[in-house]
N, C-alpha and C positions, 0 to 999 in steps of 0.2 A: 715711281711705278707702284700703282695698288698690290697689294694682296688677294690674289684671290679663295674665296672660302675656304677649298682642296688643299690649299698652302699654307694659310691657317691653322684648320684642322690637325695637318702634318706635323707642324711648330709645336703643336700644344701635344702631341701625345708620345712627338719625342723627347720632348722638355721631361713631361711626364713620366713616362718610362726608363728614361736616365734618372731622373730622382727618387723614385721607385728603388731600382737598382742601386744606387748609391747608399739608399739609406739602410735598403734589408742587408747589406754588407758592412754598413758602419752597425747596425742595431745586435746581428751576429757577432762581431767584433767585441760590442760591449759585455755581450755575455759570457763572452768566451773569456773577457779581458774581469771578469767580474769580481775577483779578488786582487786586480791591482791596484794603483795605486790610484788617488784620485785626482791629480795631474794629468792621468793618460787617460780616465774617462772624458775628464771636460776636451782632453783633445781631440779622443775621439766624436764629442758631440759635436767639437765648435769644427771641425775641419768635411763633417759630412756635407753643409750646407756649400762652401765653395767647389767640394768636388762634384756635387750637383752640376754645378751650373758649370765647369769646366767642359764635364761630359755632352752636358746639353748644345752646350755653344759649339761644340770642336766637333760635334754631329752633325747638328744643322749645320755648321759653316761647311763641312765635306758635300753634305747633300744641295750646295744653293752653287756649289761651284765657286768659293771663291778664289779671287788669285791667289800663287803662293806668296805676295810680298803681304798679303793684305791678309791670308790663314795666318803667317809665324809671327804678324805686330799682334794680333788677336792670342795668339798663343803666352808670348811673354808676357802680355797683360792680365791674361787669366793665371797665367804663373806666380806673378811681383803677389797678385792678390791673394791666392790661396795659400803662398809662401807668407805672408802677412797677417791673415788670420790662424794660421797655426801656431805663430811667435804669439800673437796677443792670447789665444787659449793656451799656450805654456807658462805664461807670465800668470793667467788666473789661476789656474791650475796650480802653482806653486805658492800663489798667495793664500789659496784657499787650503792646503798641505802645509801651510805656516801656523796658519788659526787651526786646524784640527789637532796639529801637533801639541799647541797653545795648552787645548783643550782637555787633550788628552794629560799632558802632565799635570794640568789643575787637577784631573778625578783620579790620578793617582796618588797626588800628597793631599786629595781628601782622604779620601782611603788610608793613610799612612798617619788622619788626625789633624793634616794641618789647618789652617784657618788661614782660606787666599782673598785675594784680593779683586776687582771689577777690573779685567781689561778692555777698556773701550775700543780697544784697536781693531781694524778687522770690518768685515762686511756687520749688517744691521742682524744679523739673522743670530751669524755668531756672537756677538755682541751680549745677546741676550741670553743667549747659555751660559758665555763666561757671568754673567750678572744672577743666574739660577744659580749656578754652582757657588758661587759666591756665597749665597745668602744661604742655600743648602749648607756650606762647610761651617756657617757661624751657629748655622741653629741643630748641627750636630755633636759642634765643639758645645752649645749649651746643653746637650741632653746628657753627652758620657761627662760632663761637669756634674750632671743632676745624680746622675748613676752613682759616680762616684762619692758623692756626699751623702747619697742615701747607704750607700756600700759599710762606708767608714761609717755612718750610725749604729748600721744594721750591725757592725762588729761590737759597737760600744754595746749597744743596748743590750744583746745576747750575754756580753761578759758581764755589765751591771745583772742582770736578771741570772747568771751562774752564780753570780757574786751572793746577791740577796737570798737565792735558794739555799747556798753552800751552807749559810753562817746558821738558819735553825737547822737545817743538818746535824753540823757538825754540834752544834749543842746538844739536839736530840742523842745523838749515838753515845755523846759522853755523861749523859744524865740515865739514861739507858743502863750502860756499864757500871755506872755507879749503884746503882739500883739492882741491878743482877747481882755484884760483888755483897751487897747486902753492909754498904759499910755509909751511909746515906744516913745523917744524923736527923734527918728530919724526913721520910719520905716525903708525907703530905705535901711539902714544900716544892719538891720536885716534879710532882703529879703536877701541880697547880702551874708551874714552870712550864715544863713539856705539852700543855692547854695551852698555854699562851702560846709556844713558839709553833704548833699546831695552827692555831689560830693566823700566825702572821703568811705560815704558807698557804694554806686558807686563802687568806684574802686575796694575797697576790697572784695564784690560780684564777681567784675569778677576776683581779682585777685582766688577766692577759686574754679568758675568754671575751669578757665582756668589747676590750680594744679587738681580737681578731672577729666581732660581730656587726663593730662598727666600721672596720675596714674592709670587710666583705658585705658589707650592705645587708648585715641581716638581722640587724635592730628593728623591730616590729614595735612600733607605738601604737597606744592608747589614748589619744588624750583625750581631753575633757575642761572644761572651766573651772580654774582652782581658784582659789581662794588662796592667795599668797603667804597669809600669816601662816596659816595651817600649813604649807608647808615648809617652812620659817621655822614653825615650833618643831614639827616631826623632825627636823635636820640639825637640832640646837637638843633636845631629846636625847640622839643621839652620839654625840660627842661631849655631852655634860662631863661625865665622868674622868673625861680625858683633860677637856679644860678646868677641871676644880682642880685634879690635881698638877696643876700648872701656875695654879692660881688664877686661873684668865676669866674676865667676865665679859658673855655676849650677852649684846646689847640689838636690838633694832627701832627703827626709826623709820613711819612712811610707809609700812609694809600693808597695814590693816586697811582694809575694801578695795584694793586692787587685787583684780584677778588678771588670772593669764591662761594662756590655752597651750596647755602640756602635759605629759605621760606626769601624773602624779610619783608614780617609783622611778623613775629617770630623774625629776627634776630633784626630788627629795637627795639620792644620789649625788646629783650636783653642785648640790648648798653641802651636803657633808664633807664632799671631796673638797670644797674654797675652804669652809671652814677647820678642815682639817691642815691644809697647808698653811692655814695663819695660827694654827695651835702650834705646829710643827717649828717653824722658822722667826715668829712672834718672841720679843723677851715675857719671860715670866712673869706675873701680874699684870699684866698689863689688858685692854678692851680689846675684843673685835666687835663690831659697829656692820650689820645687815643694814643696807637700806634700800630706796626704791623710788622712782618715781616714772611718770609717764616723760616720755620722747616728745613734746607734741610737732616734733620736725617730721618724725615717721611714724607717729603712731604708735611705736612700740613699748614696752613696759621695759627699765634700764634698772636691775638691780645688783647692787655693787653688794662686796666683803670689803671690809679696809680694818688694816693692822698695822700696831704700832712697832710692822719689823723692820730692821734694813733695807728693803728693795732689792732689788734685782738691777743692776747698772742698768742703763738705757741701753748699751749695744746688743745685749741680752733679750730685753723685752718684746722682740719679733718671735723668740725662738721657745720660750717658755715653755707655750701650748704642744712641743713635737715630740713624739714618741720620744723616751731616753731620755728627755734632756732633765738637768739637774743645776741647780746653783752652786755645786760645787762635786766634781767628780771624784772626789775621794770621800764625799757623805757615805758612808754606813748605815742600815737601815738600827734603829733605837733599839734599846735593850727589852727583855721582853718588862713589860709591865707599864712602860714608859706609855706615855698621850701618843704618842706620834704616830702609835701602830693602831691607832683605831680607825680612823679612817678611811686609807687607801695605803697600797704597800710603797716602800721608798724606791722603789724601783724606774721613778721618774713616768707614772704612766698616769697618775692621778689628773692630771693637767691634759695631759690627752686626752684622758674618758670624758674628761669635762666638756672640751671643745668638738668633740664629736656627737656627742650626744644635745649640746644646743645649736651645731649646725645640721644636725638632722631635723630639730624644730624647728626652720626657719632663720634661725637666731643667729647671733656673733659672741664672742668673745672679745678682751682688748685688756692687757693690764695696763698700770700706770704708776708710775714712784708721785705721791704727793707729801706735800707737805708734816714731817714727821710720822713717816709711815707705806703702805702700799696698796693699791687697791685693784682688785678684781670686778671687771664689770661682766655683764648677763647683758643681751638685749633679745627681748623675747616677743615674739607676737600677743598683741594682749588680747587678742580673739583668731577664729578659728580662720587661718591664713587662703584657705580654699573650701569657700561654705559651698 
């Protein structure tokens, strides 16, 4: 028997109308149910759609007249089904309530520091969070690792630099006292003493402005096309006195008609500060050796310090260049009069101003233990890096 239009019609807007109703009653439902659990949301989303169509079916079928043997088989079968889609949205519902729980204790033992692992388990969605929080907890355990080494620096280097300040301190105040009491068999000597030790806090003042200028980014260069030897000479000029009385003779080799493109008083700075650490840690009489030559792999102009000291182990040689560091943490900064205190303070910073100030140029640093000795390399743009 066809359908007629009218019958039709009827079909579709009580179908319509029951699911209507059904859904603004599961959609209210959900909002009302809006902090529970997420088990009872998926049930209520998954069980709206069968109770649609129970309502619809058990309408129309009252409105078409069916028999009652033929409404109640239609009835248990809309039943078995809607009984059957609510098990299967219980069963998601509590899978999905496994993995959030998953989740949830992963972002708690991040939180607590720990370093978890990728659960593949689980729908595709959550999958992928567990595999963020993952990589999130490893690259957080790297940072408070980072914190922490910079921490424990920041402790050392403060007491190295307590350290270094204290000792012409306390020199000062006891040369001072000696000098007041008027019992000082040689003033002059003492004046000339308390210059020197003047001097070493001097230095180490500006050696700490000059590092919190490079670590604030407020090193302002100048450069210009130098002429290498010339500042070879100005930087060997300057520490003469310290290496005669040491005994030490610098030498260079390769330096004359290569130029480079850099703040003349930075770089001049920078040859003092090598050369000073190779006066410093160098046996007595013995060379230090400037040299130089072009890169012709990059271009750049490579000039090296080498000394005939011990080295620095190889597990050491990453860490030279870092704020504090030191070849031996119980070093004491030299006595006043001594080479050591000419060039940069022992406060382990000399090595840092260095590499800061030639990676502001462009440039790198890189030590190396060779053969009977140690060297300091430079690599420096040998023309203007941004014409």
């Amino acid at each position: 028997m066809m359908l007629h239009a009218w019958d039709i019609a009827q079909i579709v807007a009580i179908a319509a109308g029951c699911t209507v109703l059904v859904t603004a009653a599961c959609i209210g439902l959900i909002r009302y149910n809006a902090h529970g659990s997420i088990t009872s949301q998926i049930w209520l989303m998954a069980i709206a759609s069968p109770l649609s169509v129970v309502a619809s079916v058990t309408v129309i079928a009252v409105q078409m007249y069916v028999s009652q043997h033929d409404f109640q088989v239609l009835l248990w079968v809309l039943g078995v089904s809607a009984a059957m889609s609510a098990l299967a949205a219980t069963v998601v519902g509590r899978t999905a309530r496994s993995s959030m729980m998953t989740l949830r204790d992963s972002v708690r033992r991040i939180g607590d520091g720990d370093v978890i692992g990728t659960d593949g388990a689980g729908w595709k969605e959550f999958a992928e969070v567990s595999a963020q929080l993952s990589d999130t907890s490893r690259r957080l355990a790297a940072a408070r690792k980072e914190i922490e080494e910079l921490d424990a620096s920041r402790r050392q280097f403060f007491a190295w630099i307590s350290h270094d300040l204290r000792t012409p301190l306390t020199g000062l105040q006891a040369m001072a006292e000696v000098l007041e009491d008027g019992v000082a068999g040689d003033p002059g000597d003492y004046i000339r003493r308390i210059r020197l030790q003047v001097g070493t806090m001097t230095r180490l003042v500006d050696d700490l402005f000059e590092l919190s200028r490079l670590t604030e980014g407020g090193l302002r260069l100048r450069c210009e096309p130098l002429e290498l030897v010339d500042v070879v000479s100005d930087a060997v000029s300057d520490v003469r006195v310290a290496a005669a009385e040491r005994g030490m003779r610098i030498t260079h080799s390769g330096v004359a008609g290569i130029t480079v493109w850099a703040d003349p008083h930075e770089l001049t700075r920078v040859v003092v500060n090598l050369l000073t650490n190779s006066i410093k840690y160098a046996p007595g009489g013995t060379e230090i050796l400037i040299s130089a030559h072009a890169d012709d792999g990059t271009g750049r102009t490579v000039v090296s310090v080498t000394d005939q000291g011990p080295g620095v182990p190889d597990a050491d040689l990453p860490n030279i260049f870092e704020v504090g560091w030191r070849a031996d943490a119980a070093r004491t900064p030299s006595t006043a009069g001594q080479a050591p205190e000419i060039g940069s303070s022992s406060a382990g910073l000399g090595l840092a101003i260095v590499r800061g100030i030639v990676e502001a140029h462009g440039g790198d640093v890189r030590a190396e233990n060779v053969t009977g000795g140690f060297r300091l390399d430079l690599s420096l743009p040998a023309g203007n890096p941004s014409p």
